[in-house]
ZAMARGU-4260 file (C-alpha; in steps of 0.2 Angstrom, whole numbers, plus 5000, padded with zeros to 4 digits):
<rodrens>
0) 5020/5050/5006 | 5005/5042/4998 | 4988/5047/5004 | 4978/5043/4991 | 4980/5028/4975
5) 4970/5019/4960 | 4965/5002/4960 | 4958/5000/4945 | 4957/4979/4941 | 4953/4968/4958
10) 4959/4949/4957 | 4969/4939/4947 | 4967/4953/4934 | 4981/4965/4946 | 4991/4951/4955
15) 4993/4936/4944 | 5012/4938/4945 | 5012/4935/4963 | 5005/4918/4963 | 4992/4921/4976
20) 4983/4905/4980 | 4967/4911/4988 | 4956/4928/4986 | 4944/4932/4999 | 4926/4933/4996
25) 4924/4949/4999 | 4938/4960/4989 | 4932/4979/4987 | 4927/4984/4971 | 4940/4994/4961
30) 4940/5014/4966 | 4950/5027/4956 | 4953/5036/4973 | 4956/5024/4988 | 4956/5035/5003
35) 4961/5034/5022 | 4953/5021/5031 | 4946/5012/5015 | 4945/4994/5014 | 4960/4989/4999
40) 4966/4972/4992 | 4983/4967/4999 | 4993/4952/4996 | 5002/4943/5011 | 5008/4925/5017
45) 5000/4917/5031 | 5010/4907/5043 | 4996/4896/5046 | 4999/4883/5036 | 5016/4874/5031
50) 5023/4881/5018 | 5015/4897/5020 | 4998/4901/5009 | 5001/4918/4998 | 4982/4928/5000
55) 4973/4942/4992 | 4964/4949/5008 | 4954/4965/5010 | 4962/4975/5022 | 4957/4993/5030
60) 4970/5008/5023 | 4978/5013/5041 | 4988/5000/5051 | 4980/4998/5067 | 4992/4987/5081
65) 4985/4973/5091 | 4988/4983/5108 | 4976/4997/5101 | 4962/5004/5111 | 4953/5009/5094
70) 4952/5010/5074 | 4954/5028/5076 | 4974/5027/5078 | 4974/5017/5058 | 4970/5036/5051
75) 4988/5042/5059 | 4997/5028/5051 | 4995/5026/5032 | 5012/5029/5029 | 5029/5022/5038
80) 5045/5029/5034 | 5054/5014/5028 | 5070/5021/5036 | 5061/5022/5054 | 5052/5006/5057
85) 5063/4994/5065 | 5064/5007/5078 | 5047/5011/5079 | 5036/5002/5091 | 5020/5001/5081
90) 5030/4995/5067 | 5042/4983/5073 | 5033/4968/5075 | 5024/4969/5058 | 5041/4971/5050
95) 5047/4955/5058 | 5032/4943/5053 | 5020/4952/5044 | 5025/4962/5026 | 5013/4963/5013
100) 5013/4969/4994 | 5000/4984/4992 | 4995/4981/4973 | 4991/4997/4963 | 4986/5003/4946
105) 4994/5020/4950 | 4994/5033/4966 | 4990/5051/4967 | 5005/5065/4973 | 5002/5083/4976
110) 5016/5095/4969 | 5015/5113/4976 | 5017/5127/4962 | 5018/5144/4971 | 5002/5146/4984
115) 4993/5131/4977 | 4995/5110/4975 | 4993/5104/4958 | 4988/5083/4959 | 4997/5074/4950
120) 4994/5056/4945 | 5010/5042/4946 | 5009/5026/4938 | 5018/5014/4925 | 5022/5018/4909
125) 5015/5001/4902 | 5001/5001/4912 | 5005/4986/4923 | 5003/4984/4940 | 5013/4994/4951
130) 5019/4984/4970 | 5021/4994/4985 | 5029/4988/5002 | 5016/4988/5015 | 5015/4981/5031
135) 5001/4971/5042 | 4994/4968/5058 | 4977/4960/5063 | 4966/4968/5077 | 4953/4963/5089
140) 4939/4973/5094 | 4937/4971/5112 | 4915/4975/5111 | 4909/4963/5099 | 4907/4946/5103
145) 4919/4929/5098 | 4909/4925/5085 | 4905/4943/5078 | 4912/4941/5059 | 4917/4958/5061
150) 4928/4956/5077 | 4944/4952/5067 | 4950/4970/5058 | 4965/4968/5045 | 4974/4983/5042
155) 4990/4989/5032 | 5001/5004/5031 | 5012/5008/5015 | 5031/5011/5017 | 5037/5027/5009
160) 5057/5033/5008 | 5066/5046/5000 | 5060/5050/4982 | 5072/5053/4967 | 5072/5058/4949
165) 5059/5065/4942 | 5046/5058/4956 | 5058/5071/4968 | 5053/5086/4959 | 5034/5080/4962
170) 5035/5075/4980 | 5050/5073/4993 | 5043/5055/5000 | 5038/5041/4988 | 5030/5024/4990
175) 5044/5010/4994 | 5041/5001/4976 | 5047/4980/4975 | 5049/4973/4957 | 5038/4957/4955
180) 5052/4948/4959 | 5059/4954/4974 | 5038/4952/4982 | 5045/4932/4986 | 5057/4941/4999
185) 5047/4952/5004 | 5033/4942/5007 | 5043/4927/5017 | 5037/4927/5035 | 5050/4914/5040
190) 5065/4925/5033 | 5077/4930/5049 | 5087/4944/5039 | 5073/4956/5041 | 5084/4971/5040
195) 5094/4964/5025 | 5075/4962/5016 | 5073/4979/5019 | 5088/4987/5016 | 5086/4980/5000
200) 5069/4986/4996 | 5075/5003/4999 | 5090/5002/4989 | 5080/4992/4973 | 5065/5004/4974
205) 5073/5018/4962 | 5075/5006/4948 | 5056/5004/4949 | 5053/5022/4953 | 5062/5028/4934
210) 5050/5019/4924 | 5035/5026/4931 | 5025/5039/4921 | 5017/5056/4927 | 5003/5069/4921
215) 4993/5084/4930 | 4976/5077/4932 | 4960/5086/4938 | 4958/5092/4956 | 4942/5085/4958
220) 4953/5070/4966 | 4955/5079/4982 | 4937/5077/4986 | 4934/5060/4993 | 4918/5057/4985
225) 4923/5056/4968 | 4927/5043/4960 | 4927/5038/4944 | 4941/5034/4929 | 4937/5052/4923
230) 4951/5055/4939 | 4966/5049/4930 | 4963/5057/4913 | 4977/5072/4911 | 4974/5087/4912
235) 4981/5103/4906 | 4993/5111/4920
</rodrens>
């Protein structure tokens, strides 16, 4: 799974590969411990205009599907197993028309070492920007008024599969990893092969997943109110 990542760079600075043609105004500033529920910077394609526009929106981590009654069911869904989700009703539709790249500087996994969990933090070796497979849906909130700014909530969820290597000894689940240059196919909203895009996430996401880098870091990153690059510095095990 992934229940907690570093965004350390907002922008151009962390996506400029992916071409994006607009950033919204109000992006989050960068956190060395985004949490549950906590607004994070995704990429997607909006089918509003012809050819689609690629966006850097701020989304809140948990997707949360147009027929909810309430934000609370986004703290249930941060995670999808990427093996599950064109079978799953809260997922299905997203999967269709609505992927999105969850850019990263590097996430967070617990290994547990007897009676405890030691955190350990995953990211790339060269320090580049590290894509995950996510999913989007927009929701309306049924109280506030038409014109209420706030009535709109974007929300994402991050696609996780079976982890290998040495991320496997770490963690059984991992985040579904895309290369830069599979994002294009990802991203598409007018693809019909939906199942062939994902299959081939799946399938791609261990080349990705072998050049990533790991150390023990501090567990002052399991309380959400830190946060701070002092997080990410190794620790001894």
């Amino acid at each position: 799974m992934c229940g907690r990542f570093v965004v350390a760079n907002v922008g151009s600075e962390l996506v400029g590969v992916l071409r994006v043609d607009l950033e919204a105004d109000d992006l989050p500033a960068p956190s060395f411990n985004v949490s549950p529920t906590d607004p994070v910077a995704i990429v997607l394609d909006s089918i509003k205009t012809e050819p689609p526009t690629r966006r850097l929106e701020s989304a809140r981590w948990g997707l949360v599907p147009a027929w909810a009654k309430d934000l609370s069911i986004g703290a249930r869904a941060i995670n999808a197993r990427a093996e599950e989700v064109e079978d799953k009703p809260m997922f299905r539709k997203a999967l269709e028309k609505r992927r999105a790249v969850v850019p990263a500087s590097g996430y967070y996994e617990w290994k547990k070492v007897g009676d405890a969990k030691v955190p350990h933090y995953i990211h790339p070796a060269d320090d580049s920007p590290l894509f995950m497979a996510g999913l989007y849906e927009w929701w309306k909130n049924p109280v506030l008024a038409d014109d209420d700014p706030a009535r709109w909530v974007l929300s994402f969820t991050i696609l996780t599969r079976d982890a290998i290597g040495h991320l496997g000894s770490i963690h059984d689940r991992m985040p579904l990893f895309l290369d830069p240059d599979f994002a294009d196919a990802w991203l598409d909203p007018t693809t019909d092969n939906v199942g062939d895009i994902l299959d081939a996430a799946i399938d791609a996401a261990p080349d990705v997943a072998e050049t990533l880098a790991d150390h023990v870091v501090a567990k002052a990153v399991g309380n959400v109110r830190n946060n701070g690059p002092e997080l990410i510095e190794p620790v001894e095990p």
